[in-house]
C-alpha positions in Angstrom: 20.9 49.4 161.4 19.6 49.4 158.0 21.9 50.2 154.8 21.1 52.3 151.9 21.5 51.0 148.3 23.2 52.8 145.9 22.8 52.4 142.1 26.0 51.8 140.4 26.7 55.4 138.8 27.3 55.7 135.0 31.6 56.3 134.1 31.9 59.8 133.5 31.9 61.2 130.2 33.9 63.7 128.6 33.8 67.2 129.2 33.4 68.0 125.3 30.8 65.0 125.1 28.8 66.4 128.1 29.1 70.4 126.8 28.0 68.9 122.9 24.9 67.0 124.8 23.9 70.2 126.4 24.6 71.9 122.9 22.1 69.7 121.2 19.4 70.2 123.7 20.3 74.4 123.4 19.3 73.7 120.2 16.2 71.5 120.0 14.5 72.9 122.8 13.8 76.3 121.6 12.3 75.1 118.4 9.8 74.2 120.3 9.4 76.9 122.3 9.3 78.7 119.3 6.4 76.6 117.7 9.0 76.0 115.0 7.7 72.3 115.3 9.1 70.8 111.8 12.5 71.9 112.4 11.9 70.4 115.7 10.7 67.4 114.5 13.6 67.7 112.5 15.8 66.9 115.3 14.4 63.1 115.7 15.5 60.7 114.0 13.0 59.8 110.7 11.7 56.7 112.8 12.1 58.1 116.4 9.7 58.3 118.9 8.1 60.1 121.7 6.4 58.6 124.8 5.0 59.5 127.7 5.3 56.1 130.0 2.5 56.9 132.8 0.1 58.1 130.0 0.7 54.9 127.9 1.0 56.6 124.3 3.4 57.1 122.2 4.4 59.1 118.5 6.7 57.5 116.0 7.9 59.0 113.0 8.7 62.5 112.2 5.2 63.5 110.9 2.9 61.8 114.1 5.2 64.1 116.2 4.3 67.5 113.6 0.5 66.2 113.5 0.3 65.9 117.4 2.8 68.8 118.5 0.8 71.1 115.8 -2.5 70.0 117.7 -0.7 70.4 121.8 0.9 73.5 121.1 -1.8 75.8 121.0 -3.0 75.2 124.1 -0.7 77.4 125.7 -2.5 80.5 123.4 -0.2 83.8 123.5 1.9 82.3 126.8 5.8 81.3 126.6 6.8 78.3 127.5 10.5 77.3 128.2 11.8 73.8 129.4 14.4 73.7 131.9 16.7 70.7 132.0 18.9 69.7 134.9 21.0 67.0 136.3 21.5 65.6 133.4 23.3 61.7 133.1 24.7 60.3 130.1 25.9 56.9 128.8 27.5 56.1 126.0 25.4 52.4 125.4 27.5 51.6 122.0 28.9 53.2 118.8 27.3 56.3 118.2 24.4 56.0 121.0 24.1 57.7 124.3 21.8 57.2 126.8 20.8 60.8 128.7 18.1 60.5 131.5 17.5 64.6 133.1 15.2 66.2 135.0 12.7 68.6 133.4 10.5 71.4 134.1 8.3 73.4 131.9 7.3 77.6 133.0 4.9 78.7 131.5 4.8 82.6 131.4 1.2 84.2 130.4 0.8 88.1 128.6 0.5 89.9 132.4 3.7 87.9 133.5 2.3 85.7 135.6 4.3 82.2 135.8 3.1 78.9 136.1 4.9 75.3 135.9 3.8 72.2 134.6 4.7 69.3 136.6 7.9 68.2 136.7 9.5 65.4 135.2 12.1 62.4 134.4 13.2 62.2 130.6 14.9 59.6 129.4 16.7 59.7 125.6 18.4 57.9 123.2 20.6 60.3 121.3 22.4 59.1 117.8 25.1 60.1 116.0 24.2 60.8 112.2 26.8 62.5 110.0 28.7 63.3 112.8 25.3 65.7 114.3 23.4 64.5 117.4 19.3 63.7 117.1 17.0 62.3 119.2 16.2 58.1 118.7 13.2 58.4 121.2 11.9 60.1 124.4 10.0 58.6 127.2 8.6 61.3 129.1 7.8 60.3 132.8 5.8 63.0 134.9 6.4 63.0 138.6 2.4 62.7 139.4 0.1 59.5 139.9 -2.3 60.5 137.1 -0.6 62.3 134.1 -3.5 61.8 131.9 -6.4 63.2 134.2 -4.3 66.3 134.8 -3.4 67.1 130.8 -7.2 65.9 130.1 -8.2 68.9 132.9 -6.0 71.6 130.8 -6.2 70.7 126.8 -10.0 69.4 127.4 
């Protein structure tokens, strides 16, 4: 009889931490959304970075993630997109920094209401504490298929 292995899980974290957590991402989130992408930008820190591990690239600074968001977004044309965020872990990892790894999903909703969804994914965040307000350290996005690139290369090609 074999035995499963079981990852030590993460101590709990407040109920105020986990609801202000959630509050942030209410927050950033629909900046994007809303191709409001400076004031989503906004939300990193001035030196933070974005990454998507499969893919092997990544943005640092405020102004590579405006220059590349402004060139991404308008793929999706006249569609709404919204991300959906569950099962979301955090970790405090030291003064002021939490460590939040969730599960994401983009829809994508086109003018005649037909839905699509992107594929889903694993993110991974470092979230610090500035002036008592949350923003984003980096972001390692990890998409749940084998080839990342060849499917985004397919669609923004």
């Amino acid at each position: 009889m074999s035995q499963k292995l079981r990852t030590a899980r993460p101590p709990r974290v407040s109920a105020d931490l986990h609801a202000e957590v959630q509050d942030f991402y209410a927050y950033q989130m629909p900046l994007l959304e809303d191709r409001r992408i400076e004031e989503f930008a906004e939300t990193f820190t001035e030196d933070g970075v974005y990454a998507h591990a499969k893919d092997g690239w990544e943005l640092v600074g405020r102004q590579s993630l405006v220059s590349e968001m402004r060139a991404a977004v308008p793929h999706y044309g006249t569609s709404v997109f919204r991300h959906w965020f569950d099962k979301m872990v955090i970790e405090p990892v030291g003064d002021d920094t939490l460590r939040v790894v969730f599960r994401a999903l983009v829809s994508v909703t086109d003018e005649e209401g037909r839905v699509s969804f992107e594929p889903s994914s694993t993110i991974e965040d470092v979230l610090v504490r500035r002036g008592g307000e949350l923003y984003t350290r980096s972001r390692t996005v990890r998409h749940d298929i084998p080839d990342p690139a060849g499917y985004w290369s397919e669609r923004l090609g």
